[in-house]
N, C-alpha and C positions, 0 to 999 in steps of 0.2 A: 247181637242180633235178637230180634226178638222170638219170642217161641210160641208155637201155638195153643190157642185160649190165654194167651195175654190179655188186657183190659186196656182199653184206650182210655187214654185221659186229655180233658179238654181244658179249656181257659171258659168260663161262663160270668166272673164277676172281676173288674179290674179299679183298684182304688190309688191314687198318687199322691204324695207330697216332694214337691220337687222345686229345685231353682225357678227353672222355666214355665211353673204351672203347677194348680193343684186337680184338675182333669187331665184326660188325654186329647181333651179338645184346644187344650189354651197348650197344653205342650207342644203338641203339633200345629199351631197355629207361630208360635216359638220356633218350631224347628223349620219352615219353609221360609219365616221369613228372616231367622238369622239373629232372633233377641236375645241378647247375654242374660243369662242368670249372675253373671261375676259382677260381685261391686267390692266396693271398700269395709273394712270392718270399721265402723270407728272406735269399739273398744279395744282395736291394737294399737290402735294411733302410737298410747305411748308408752310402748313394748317396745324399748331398744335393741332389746335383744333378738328381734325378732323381724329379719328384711323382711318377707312378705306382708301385706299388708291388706289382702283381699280373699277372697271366700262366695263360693257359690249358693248362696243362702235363699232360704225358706222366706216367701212374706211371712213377716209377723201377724200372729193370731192367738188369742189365747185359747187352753185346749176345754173349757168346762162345759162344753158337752158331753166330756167323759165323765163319768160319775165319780164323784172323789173318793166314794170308797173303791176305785181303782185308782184313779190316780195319783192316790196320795203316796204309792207305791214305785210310781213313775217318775225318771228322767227325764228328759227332754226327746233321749233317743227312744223311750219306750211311747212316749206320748205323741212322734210322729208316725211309730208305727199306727197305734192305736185309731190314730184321724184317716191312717192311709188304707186301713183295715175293715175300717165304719164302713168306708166309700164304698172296699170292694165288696162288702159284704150287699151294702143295700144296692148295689149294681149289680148284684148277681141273680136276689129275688130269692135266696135261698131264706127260709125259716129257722127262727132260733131252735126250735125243739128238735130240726133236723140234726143243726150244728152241734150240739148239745147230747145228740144217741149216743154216741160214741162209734159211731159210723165216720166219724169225721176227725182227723187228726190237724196238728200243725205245724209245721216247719217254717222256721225263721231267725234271722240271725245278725248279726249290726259285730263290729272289730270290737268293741270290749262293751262294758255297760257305758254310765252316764257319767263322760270325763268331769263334766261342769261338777257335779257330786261329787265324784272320787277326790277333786281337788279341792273341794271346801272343805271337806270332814279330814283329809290328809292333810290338809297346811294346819287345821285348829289344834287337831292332834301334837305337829310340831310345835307349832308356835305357847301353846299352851301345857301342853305335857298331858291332857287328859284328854279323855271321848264325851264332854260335858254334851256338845253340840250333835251326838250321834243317834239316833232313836230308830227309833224300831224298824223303821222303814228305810232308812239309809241304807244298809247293804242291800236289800231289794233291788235299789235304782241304779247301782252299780256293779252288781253281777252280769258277768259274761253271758247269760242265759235270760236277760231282765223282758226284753221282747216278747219271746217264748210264751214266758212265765206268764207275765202281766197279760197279754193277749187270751193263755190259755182262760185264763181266771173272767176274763172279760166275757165270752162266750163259751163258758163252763165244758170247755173240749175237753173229751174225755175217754177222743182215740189215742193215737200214735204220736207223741212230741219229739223231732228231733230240732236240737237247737245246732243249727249252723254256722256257728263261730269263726269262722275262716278267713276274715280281713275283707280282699276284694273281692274273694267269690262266696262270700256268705248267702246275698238273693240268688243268684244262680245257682248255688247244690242247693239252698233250702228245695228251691223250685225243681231240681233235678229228682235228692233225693224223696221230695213228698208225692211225683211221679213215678218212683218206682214201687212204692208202698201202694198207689192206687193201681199200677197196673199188676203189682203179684196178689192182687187181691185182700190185702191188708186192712185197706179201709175206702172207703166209698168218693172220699172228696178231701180234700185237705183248704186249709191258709197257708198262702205261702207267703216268703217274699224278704224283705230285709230295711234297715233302717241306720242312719246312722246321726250323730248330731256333731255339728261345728264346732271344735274349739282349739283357741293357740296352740295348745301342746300338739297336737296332729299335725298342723303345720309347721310349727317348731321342728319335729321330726322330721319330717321329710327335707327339712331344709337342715339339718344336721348332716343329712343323709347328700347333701347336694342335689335333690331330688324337685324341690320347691320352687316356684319359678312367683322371679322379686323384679326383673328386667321390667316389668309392664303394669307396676303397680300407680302409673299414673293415669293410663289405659286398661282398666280391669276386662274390658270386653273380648280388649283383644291379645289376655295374657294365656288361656289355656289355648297351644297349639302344636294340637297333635299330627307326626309326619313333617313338619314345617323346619326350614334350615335353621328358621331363630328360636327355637322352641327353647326354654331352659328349665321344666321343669312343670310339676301339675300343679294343678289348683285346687285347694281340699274343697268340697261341700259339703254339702248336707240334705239330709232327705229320706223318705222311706216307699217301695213300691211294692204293693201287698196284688196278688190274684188269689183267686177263689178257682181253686182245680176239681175237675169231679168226674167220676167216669161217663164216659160218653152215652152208655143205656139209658142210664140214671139222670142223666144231664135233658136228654131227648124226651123222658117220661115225665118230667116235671114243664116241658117247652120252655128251657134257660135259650138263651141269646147265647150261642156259642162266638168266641173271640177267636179262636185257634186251637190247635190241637196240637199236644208236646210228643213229638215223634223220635226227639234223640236224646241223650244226654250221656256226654265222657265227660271224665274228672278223674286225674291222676296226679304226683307227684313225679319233678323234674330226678328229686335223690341228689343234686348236688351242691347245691350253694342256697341261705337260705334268703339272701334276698335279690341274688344275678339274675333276670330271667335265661329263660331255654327257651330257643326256638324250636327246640328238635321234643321239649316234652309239649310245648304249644302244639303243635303239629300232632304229638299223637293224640293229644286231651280230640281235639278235630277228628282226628280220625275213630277215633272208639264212638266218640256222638255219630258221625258219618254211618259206621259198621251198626249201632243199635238202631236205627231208622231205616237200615239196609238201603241206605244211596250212596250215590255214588257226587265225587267233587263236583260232576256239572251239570247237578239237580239243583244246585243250592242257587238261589237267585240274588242274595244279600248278605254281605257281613256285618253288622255291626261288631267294629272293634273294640276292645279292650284299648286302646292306644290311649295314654294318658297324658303325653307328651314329655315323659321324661327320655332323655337321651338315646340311654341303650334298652329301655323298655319298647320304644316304638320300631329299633330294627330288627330286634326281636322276634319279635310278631309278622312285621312285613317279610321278615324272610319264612319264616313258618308259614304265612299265606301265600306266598310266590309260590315255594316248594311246590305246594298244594294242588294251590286253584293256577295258578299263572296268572294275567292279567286280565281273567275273562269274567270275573263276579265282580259286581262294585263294592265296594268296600269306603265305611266313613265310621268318624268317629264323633257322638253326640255331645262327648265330654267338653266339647270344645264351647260348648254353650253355656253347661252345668259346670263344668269343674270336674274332680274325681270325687264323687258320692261312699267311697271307699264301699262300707258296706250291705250299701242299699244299691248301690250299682248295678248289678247283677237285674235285681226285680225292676228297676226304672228301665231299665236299656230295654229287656223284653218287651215291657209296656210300649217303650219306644216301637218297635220293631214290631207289635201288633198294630198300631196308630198307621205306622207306614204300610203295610198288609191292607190295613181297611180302605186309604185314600189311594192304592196304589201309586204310592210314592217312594223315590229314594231320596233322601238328603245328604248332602254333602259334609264333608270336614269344614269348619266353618274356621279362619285366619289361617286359613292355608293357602300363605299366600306365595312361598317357595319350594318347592319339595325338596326335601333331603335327598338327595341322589341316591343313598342308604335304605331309603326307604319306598324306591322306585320300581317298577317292576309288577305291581299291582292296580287293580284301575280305580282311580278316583274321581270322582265322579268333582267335576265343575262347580256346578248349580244340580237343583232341583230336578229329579228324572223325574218323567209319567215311565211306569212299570207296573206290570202284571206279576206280585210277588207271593207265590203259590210255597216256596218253602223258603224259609228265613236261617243263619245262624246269628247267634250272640253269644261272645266269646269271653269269659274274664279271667284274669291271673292276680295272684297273692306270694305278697312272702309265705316263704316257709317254702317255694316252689311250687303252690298249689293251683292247678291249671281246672278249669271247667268249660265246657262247650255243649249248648243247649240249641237243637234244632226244631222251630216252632214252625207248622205249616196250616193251609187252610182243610178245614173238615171235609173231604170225599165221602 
């Protein structure tokens, strides 16, 4: 609950890179009318080892707009941050010297650094026995922190850095934690957000894990299907979704374009198993965001799900949601278009879920075309709703049992 002379903190600058879109105008033009971001990879084609065959992927772009004395420092995962970071920065109107006081910190986070790097420089090392091919900038692009870091250096941030490393809720606590540092009066404004990049081994993974869904690789559109009877499993992407957070005084004295305002945020650990989900730690991640916004389950007008479409991950949640709300909040899952963004996830969904706030709209679980009885009991929505949505949640989970819930509503 929040406490009095707390600091409100707002959304004023939003930037994306995403399957579906590199605005929130072509995302949301994506989300109502049902365009897959999933296609084929062809450099898995011939990866034997490897059923899946598809991937939520980024148009191709190159990044040299970034200045190479950043980027040279950059992955792939750091350089979708960086394009998705530019946007929200120049969408927000906010001044370099401001970013720059140290009034301004940053939070952000992606599931490890830049796979593509760690596995060039790790195979030369075997295959050769030395680090001939390793230089100065190599571990840069492959640390767990590589986002953060290269970001911080980008716009010389020289508040509060916390790096959010946490898989699938890395965008959502960056975005959680760099609201609570604005509202304890920490620092004035932050970057948030998270990013992540494509490659086999993530996929690999999950399909190790029996997690990977290979059934629909002839049909990429209609292979991520969350809630759905035929589901087997998600779909990796890729992507990075950056906001520009700042306090609401400060946000109103400069006349920023306010997007929404972040009124909850829970985030706890299940404690039991480190990669089974918990409905029952789902449920409370919900309930602490619920309690720190002081609402109550039937204030909330929208769920965007976590639901990725792996098996016991989706009943998971639909029973944590039942608990909850009953069948009385609509509830859908965007991944179904994207794929699982792992850890950019978290910042794209919210962006999502301000998109849908602005056009007052709900969208749908998109190839949900059976429901899982398992996963019934909560309402999904058809098609496309007209709705008046005044408070939002968006929900993400992580191995390790790591649960996050972020309640975004409009400015009063």
């Amino acid at each position: 609950m929040k406490q009095e002379g707390m600091k409100r903190v707002v959304i004023t600058g939003v930037g994306l890179e995403s399957p579906i879109g590199g605005t929130m105008d072509e995302a949301m033009q994506a989300l109502v009318s049902g365009r897959s971001g999933v296609a084929r990879v062809p450099e898995w084609e011939h990866l034997e080892f490897l059923r899946p065959k598809i991937a939520g992927l980024v148009a191709e772009h190159d990044f040299k707009s970034i200045p190479r004395k950043y980027r040279r420092s950059m992955g792939r995962v750091a350089e979708l941050a960086a394009s998705a970071t530019e946007k929200a920065v120049v969408d927000s109107g906010a001044d370099r010297e401001w970013l720059s006081s140290g009034d301004v910190g940053i939070a952000y986070g992606s599931t490890m650094g830049s796979l593509e790097m760690l596995v060039k420089y790790i195979g030369h090392l075997g295959r050769v026995g030395d680090m001939g091919e390793y230089n100065a900038t190599s571990f840069l692009q492959i640390m767990s922190h590589t986002c953060a870091a290269n970001l911080a250096q980008m716009y010389s941030i020289r508040g509060r850095m916390i790096a959010a490393c946490s898989a699938c809720t890395s965008g959502s606590q960056a975005i959680g934690f760099a609201s609570e540092a604005i509202r304890w009066g920490r620092i004035l404004g932050a970057i948030a957000g998270g990013a992540e990049e494509v490659h086999f081994i993530s996929s690999g993974t999950f399909d190790i894990m029996h997690g990977a869904s290979f059934a629909f690789n002839d049909r990429p559109e209609a292979a991520s299907r969350p809630f759905d009877k035929r589901r087997d499993g998600l779909v990796v992407g890729e992507g990075a979704g950056t906001v520009l957070l700042e306090e609401l005084e400060h946000a109103k004295k400069r006349g920023a374009r306010i997007y929404g305002e972040v009124l909850g945020f829970g985030t706890n650990c299940d404690g039991t198993h480190i990669t089974a989900p918990s409905s029952d730690g789902m449920r409370a991640a919900m309930e602490l965001s619920l309690s720190d916004a002081g609402l109550k389950p039937s204030d909330i007008r929208y769920i965007n799900a976590h639901a990725t479409a792996t098996p016991r991950g989706d009943v998971a949640e639909a029973e944590a949601v039942r608990s909850l709300f009953g069948d009385k909040v609509p509830i859908s899952s965007t991944k179904s278009l994207t794929g699982h963004t792992l850890g950019a996830c978290g910042a794209i969904e919210t962006i999502f879920c301000l998109g849908m706030m602005r056009d007052t709209i709900v969208v749908p679980t998109y190839n949900l075309d059976e429901l899982d009885p398992e996963c019934g009991g909560i309402y999904h929505p058809k098609s496309v709703e007209r709705r008046e949505l005044a408070l939002v949640m968006n929900n993400n989970f992580a191995f390790g049992g790591v649960n996050s819930s972020l309640i975004i509503g409009q400015v009063r």
